[in-house]
C-alpha positions as a printed Julia matrix, in Angstrom:
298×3 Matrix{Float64}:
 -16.81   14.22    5.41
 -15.4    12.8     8.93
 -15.76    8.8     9.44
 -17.16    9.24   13.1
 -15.03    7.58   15.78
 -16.39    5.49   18.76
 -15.23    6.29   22.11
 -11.63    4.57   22.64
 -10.93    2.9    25.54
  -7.87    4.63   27.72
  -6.15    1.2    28.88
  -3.38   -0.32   26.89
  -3.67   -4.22   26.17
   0.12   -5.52   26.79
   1.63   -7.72   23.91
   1.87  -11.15   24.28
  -1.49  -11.92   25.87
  -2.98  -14.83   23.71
  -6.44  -14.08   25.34
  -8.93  -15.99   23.66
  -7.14  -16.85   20.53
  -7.98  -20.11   18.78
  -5.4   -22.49   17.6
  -6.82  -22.37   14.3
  -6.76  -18.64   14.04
  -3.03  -18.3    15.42
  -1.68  -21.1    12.38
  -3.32  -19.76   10.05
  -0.65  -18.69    7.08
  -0.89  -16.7     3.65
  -2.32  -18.61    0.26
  -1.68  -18.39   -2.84
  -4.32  -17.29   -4.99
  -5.66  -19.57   -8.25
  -2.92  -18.21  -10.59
  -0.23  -19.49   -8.16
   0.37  -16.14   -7.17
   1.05  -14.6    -3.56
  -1.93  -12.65   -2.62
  -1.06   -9.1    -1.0
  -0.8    -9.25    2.38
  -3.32   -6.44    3.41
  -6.44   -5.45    2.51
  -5.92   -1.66    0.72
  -8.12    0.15   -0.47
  -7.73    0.94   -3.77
  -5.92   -2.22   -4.5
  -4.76   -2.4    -8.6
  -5.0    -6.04   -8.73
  -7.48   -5.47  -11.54
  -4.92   -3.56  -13.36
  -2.18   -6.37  -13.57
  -3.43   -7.56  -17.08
  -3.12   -4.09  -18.35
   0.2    -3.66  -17.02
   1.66   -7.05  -17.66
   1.26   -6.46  -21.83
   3.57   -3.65  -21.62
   6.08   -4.87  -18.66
   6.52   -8.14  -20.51
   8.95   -6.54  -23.16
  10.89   -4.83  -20.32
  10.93   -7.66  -18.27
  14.9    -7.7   -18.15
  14.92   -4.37  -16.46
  14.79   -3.4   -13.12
  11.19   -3.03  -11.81
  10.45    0.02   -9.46
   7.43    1.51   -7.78
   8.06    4.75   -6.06
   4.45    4.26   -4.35
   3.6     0.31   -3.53
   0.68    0.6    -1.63
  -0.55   -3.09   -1.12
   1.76   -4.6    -3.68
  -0.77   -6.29   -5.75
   0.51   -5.32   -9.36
   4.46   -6.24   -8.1
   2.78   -9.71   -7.35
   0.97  -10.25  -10.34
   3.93   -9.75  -12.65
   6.45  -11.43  -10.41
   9.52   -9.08  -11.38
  13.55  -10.47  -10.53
  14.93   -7.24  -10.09
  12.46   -4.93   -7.86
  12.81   -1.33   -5.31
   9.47   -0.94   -4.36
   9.29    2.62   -2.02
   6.46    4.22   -0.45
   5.85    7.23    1.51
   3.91    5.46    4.67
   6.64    4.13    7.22
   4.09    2.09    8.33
   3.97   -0.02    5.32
   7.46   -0.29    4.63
   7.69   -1.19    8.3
   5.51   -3.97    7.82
   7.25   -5.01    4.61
  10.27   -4.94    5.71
   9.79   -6.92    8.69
   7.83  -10.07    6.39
  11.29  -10.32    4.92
  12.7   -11.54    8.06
   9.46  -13.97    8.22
   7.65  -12.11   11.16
   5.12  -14.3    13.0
   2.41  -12.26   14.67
   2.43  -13.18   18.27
  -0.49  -10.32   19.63
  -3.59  -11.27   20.6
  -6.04  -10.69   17.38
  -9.9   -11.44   16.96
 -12.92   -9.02   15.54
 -13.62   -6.93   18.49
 -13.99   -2.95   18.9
 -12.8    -3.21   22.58
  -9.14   -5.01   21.68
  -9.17   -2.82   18.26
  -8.74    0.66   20.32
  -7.0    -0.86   22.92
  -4.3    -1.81   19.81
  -4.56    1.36   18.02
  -3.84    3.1    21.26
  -0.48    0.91   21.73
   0.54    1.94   17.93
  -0.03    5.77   18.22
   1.92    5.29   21.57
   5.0     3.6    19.57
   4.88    6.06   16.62
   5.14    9.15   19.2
   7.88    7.86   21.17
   9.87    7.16   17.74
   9.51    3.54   18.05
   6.78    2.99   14.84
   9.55    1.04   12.84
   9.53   -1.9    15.58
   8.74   -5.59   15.01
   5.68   -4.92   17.45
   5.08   -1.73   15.83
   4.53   -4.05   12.65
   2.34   -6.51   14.06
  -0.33   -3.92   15.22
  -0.15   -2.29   11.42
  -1.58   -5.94   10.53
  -3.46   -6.09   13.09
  -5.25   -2.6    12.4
  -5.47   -2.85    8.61
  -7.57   -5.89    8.7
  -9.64   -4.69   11.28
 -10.11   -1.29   10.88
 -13.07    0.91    8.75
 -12.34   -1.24    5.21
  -9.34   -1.49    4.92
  -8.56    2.59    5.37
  -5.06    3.91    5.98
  -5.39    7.19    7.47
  -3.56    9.53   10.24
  -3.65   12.98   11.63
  -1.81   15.96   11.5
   0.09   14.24   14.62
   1.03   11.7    13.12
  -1.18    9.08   14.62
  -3.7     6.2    12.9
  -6.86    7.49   13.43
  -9.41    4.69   11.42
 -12.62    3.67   13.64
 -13.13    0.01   14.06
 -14.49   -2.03   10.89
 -18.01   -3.72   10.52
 -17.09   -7.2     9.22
 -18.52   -9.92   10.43
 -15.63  -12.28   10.22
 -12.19  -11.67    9.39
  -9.25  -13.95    8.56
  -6.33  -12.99   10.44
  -2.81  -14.69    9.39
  -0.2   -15.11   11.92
   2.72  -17.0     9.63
   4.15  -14.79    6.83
   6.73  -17.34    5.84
   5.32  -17.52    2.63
   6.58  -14.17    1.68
   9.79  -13.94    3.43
  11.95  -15.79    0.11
  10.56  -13.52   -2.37
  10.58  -10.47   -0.55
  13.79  -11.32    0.46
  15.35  -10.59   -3.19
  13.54   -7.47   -3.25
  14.14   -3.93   -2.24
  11.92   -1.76    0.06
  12.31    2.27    1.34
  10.57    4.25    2.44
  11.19    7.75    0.79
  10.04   10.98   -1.26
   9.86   10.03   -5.37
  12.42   12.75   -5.67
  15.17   11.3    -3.59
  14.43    7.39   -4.89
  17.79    5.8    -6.22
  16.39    5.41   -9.88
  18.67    4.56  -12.58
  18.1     5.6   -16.17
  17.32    1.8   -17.62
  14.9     1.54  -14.88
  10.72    0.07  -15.65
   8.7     2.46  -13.28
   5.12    1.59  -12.44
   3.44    4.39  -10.37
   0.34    4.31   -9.16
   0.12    8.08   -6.45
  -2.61    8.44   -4.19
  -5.63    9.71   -6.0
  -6.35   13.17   -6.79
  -8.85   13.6    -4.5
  -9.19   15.25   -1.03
  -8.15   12.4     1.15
  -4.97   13.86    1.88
  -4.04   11.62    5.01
  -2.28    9.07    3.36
   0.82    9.17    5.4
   1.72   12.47    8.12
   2.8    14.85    5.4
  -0.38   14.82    2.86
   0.29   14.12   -0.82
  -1.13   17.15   -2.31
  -1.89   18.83   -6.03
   1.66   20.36   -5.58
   3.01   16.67   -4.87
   1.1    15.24   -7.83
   3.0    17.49  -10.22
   6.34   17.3    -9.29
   5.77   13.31   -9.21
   4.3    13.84  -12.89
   7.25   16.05  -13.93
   9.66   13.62  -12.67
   8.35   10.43  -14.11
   8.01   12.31  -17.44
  11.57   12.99  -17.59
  12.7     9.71  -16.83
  14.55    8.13  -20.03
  13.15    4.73  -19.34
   9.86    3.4   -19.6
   7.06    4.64  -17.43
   3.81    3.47  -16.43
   1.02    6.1   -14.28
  -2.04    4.97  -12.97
  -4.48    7.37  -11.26
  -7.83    8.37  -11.63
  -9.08   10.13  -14.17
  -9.86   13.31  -13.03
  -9.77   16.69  -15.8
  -6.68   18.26  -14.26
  -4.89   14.69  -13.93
  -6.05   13.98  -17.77
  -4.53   17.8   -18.93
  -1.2    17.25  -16.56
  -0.3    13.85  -18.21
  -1.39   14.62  -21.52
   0.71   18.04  -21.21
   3.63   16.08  -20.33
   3.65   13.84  -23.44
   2.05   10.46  -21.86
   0.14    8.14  -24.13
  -3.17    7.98  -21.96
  -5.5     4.86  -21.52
  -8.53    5.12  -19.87
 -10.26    2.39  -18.07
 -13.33    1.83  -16.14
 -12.01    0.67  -12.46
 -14.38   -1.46  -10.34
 -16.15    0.11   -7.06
 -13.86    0.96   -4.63
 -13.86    2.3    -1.23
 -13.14    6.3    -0.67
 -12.4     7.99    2.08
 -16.13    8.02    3.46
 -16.82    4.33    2.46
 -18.44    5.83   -0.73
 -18.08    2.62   -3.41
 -18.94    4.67   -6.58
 -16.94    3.71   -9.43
 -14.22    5.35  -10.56
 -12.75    5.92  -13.77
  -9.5     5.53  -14.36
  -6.53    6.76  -16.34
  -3.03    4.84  -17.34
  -0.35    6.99  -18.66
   2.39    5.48  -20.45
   5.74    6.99  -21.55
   8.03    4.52  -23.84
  11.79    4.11  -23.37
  14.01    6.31  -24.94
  16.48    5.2   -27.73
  19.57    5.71  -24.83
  18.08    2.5   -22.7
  16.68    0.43  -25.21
């Protein structure tokens, strides 16, 4: 099923133009949330905040390894647990754009408020930058922001071409930060690329938390797809790795028989409602595959 888009205006706003901004809105920075934590810095669907107290049991007797998640998403399980040594890597360049840039402290500067006219006149200027090669730009950065907390719930979806193609959102309000200084210290210590599983610099005494995009037909993730072909060879990988391993996913029969095939301990949970592809909240249940260390990196 197709989210229907609305008609997009053909104008492109200029960056810079403070329009109608408020001077509440434009210092507004990031808080911490009530376990003196960093919340994540978008709003992505599928989120595994909920997950952190699973996770944290098991990460808290490999806490002096390296930490490493070869698909980050929205960072909220890396910010519950609070890890020295991290590489996070994901296969959006988008993200890691946007991550990489709150390590040098980026302030947005363009103009941002809840309104469909300004939110296609942005999206326009970001498909623009990402097919003239310039998507991993400071400005290029700002607009991700700007688009994931304005867009259809949070969705991050593109076409074929390459381009973000989410319709404007229906919130009512929406709390825009424009100072990211909070994050750049800690993300400063930590590692971010942006590259296939297969090709991530992992090292054997490595802690991997993996959470791939679900098995499900939203295959838009990033340009390329992740696909059932993709969610083996990630599988097969992960299993072989001598260190510990952690897989979360949901639960469907053929993830179940692939992990279960390839020796993971499986876990499953019941996940709270959470946005699809269509906006469909339906609970869905998950799995969590674990694989312990072998005796070589204990």
């Amino acid at each position: 099923m197709t989210i229907p888009e609305a008609a997009r205006p053909k104008h492109t706003l200029p960056l810079g133009i403070a329009g109608d901004r408020t001077p509440k809105r434009r210092n507004s920075s990031v808080k911490k949330t009530s376990e003196n934590t960093l919340k994540p810095p978008l709003k992505w669907a599928g989120g595994k905040r909920w997950l952190v107290p699973h996770v944290k049991p098991i990460w808290e007797s490999h806490s002096d390894r390296r930490y490493v998640e070869p698909f980050c998403g929205g960072l909220a399980v890396v910010l519950g647990l609070q890890p020295a040594r991290v590489l996070l890597n994901d296969i959006n360049p988008h993200l890691i754009n946007f991550y990489q840039h709150l390590q040098k402290g980026i302030e947005v500067q363009i103009e941002m408020r809840n309104d469909e006219e300004l939110f296609y006149r942005h999206r326009e200027r970001f498909n623009r930058l990402v097919l003239s090669g310039e998507a991993a730009t400071e400005e290029s950065a700002q607009l991700f922001y700007y688009l994931n907390r304005t867009c259809f719930n949070g969705l991050c979806r593109f076409n074929k071409s390459g381009e973000f193609n989410v319709p404007f959102g229906t919130y009512k309000t929406i709390n825009y930060a424009a100072d990211f200084s909070v994050y750049a210290t800690l993300f400063g210590q930590w590692v971010f690329t942006n590259s296939d599983v297969e090709t991530l610099d992992i090292q054997p005494s490595d802690f991997i938390y993996a959470d791939p995009p679900y098995d499900v037909e939203f295959t838009t993730y990033s340009a390329g797809g992740f696909s059932w072909e993709d969610q083996v060879r990630t599988a097969e990988l992960l299993a072989k790795h001598p260190g510990p391993v952690v897989i979360s996913n949901q639960a469907t029969p053929r993830i179940v028989d692939l992990y279960k095939a390839l020796g993971f301990t499986l876990k499953h949970l019941d996940g709270p409602r959470r946005i699809s592809c269509t906006g469909d909240r339906t609970a869905a249940r998950e799995v969590l595959a674990v694989k312990k260390a072998g005796p070589e990196t204990n």
